[in-house]
N, C-alpha and C positions, 0 to 999 in steps of 0.2 A: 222408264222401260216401256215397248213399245211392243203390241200383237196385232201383225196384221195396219202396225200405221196409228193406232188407235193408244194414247196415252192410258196407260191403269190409274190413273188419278181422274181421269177424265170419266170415269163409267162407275158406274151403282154396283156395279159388283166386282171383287176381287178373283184374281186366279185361283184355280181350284188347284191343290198341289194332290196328285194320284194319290192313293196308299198304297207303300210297299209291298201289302200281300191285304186279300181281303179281309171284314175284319164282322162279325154278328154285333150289329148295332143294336140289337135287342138287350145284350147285355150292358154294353158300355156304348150309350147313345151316344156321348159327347166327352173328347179327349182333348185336351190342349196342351200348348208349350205354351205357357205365357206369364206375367209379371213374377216371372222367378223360379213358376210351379211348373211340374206337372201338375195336373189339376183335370177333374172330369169327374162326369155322372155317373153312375155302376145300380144297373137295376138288379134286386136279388129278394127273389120269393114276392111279395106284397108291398116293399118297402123301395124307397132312391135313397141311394146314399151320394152323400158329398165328398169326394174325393182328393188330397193333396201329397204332391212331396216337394219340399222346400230347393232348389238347387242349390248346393252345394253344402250345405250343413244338413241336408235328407232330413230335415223335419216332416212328420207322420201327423195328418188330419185326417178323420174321417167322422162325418157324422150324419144322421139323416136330413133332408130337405126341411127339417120342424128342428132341427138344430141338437138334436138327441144323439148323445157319443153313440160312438158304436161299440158295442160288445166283446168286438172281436180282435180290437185295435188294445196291445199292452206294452203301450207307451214306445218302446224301440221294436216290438215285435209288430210287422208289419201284418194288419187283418188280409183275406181273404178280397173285400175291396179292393185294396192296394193292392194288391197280387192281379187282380182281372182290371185296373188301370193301367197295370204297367204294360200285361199283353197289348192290349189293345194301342197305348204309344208304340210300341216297338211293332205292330202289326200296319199303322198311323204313318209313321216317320221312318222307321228301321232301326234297326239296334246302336249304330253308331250315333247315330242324329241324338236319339234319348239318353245315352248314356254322356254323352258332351255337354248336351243342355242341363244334365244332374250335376254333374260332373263328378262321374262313376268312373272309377279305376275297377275292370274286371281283370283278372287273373289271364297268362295268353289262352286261347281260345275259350275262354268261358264265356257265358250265355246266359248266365241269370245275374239279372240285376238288383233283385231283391236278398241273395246271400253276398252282394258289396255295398250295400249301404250300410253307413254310419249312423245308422238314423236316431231319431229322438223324438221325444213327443214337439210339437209343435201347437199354436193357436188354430183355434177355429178358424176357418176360410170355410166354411158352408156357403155362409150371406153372398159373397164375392161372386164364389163358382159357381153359384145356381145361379146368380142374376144373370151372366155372363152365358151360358145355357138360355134362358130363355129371351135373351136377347137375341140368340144365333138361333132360334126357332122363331123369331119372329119373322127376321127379314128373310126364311125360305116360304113364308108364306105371301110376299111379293113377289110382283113379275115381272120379269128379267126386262131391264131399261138401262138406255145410255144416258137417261136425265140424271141430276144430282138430288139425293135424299134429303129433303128439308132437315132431320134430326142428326145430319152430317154436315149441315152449312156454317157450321159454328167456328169457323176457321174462315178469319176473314180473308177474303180474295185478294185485297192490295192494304196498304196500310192507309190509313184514315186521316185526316185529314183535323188535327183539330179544330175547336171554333173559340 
């Protein structure tokens, strides 16, 4: 795929995809769709929590950054976390995108998607989501370049040659 002429494999930084409606990063700095999860950060009072739901079996994690369940999480009952994860995907991506990646069946015109999960307790993902977090805090504190990331070179260019 090509912007402007320019390969996106060719450049240090990827497409920024808009969010659907804005979204207070303060609370939930960091939302993903990724290996499987929703997944994201949820700051609340003095503490970050680690956030997860499994797609498609809606397995529920939630724990803090020091790996301390949460309180508020009882096992299929989804905490308050997870409730200001989900906003924030469906604020992130839109409601149909998050509910396809969970793969949530809502009622017709329903809108919450924490009264159609199946959910269940699930494993820990702290370690994963946070590292993943502060990895995406890393490279916004680099400056925007068409060169390639050394710690992205690890995918050889042609195939090699043995000896």
């Amino acid at each position: 795929m090509t912007e402007n002429g320019i390969a996106y494999e060719r450049r240090s930084a990827a497409p920024v995809i808009t969010p659907v409606q804005p979204r207070r990063l303060a609370k939930v700095p960091f939302v993903e769709l990724a290996e499987g999860r929703l997944q994201g950060v949820v700051s609340s009072a003095s503490r970050v929590y680690v956030s997860s739901i499994t797609a498609g079996d809606h397995g529920l994690s939630c724990n803090t950054n020091n790996n301390r369940p949460c309180g508020g999480l009882g096992g299929t009952r989804p905490c308050n976390h997870i409730g200001a994860l989900i906003d924030a995907a469906v604020a992130q991506y839109g409601l149909d995108r998050v509910t396809r990646y969970l793969k949530v069946t809502l009622p017709d015109g329903g809108q919450d998607i924490r009264a159609a999960l199946h959910a269940k307790a699930a494993p820990n993902r702290a370690p994963e989501v946070f590292s993943s977090f502060l990895r995406h805090l890393a490279y916004l504190e680099l400056p925007p370049t068409v060169e390639p990331l050394p710690e992205l070179q690890w995918f050889p260019a042609t195939a090699a040659t043995p000896r």
